[in-house]
C-alpha positions in Angstrom: 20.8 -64.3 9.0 20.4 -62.9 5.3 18.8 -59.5 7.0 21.4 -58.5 9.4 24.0 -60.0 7.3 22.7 -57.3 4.2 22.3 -54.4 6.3 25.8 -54.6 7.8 27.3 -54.8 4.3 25.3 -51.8 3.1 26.5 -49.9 6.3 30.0 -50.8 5.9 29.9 -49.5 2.2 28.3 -46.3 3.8 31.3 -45.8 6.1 33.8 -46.7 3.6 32.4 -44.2 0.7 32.5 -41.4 3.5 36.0 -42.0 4.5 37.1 -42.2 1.4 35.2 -39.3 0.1 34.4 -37.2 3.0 31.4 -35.1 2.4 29.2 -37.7 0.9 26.5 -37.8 3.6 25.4 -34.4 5.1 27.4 -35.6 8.1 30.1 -37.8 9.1 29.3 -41.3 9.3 30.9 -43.3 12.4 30.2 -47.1 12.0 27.0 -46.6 14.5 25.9 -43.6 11.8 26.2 -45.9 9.2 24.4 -48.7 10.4 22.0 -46.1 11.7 21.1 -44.7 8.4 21.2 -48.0 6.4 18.8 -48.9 8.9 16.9 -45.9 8.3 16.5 -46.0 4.7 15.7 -49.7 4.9 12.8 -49.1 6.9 11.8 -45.9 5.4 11.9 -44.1 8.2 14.0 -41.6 6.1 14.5 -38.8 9.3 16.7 -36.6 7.7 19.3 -36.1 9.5 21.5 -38.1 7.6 21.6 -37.7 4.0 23.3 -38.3 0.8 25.0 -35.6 -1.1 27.3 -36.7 -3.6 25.7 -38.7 -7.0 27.9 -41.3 -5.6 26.2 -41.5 -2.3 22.7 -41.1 -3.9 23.3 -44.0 -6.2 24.2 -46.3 -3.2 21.3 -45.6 -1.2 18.9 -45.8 -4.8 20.9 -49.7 -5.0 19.7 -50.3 -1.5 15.9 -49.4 -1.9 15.4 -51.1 -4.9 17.2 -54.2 -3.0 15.3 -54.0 0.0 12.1 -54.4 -2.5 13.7 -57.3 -3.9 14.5 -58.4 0.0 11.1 -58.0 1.3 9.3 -59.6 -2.1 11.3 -63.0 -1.4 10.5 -62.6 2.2 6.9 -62.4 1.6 7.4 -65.2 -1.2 9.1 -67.1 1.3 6.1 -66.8 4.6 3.6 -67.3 1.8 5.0 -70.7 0.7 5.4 -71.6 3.6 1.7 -71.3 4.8 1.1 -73.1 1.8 3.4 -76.2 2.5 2.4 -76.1 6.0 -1.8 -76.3 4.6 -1.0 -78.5 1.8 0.6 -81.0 5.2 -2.4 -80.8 7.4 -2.8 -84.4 9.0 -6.6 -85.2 8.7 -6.6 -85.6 12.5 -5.1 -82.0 13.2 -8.9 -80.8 13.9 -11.3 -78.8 11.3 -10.0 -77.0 8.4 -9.9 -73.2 8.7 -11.4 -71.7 5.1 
């Protein structure tokens, strides 16, 4: 829920900087453009075709990469403590230990 729930917030402030200062991407953003390209600098596919301009711009998409580092850290946190619940709960009778 936290995923989609970020990256349609990030798109939305993508489409609202661009209407209200057209020019900041190197195209028009429609709401499927922006959720396409906060999609694409999320996953760091980066294919240029859509690009920042304005400082503006550029210091919204440098928020988001730093915060999907910060997203993907307590993701991996998250899976990692969960292994580690899930090993520390091992019934005795759940079969041999895997070392």
């Amino acid at each position: 829920v936290v995923m989609p729930t970020y990256l349609l917030l990030v798109s939305i402030t993508y489409f609202s900087v661009e209407h209200a200062s057209p020019g900041s991407f190197t195209e028009p953003l429609s709401r499927m453009a922006a959720l396409y390209f906060s999609l694409s600098v999320f996953s760091t596919v980066g294919f240029g075709d859509i690009a920042a301009q304005t400082d503006l711009a550029r210091g919204l998409v440098s928020l988001q990469i730093v915060c999907n580092l910060v997203l993907i850290g307590f993701g991996v946190r998250f899976v990692v403590a969960a292994v580690s619940w899930a090993k520390s709960h091992r019934s005795p009778s759940s079969g041999p230990e895997i070392t």
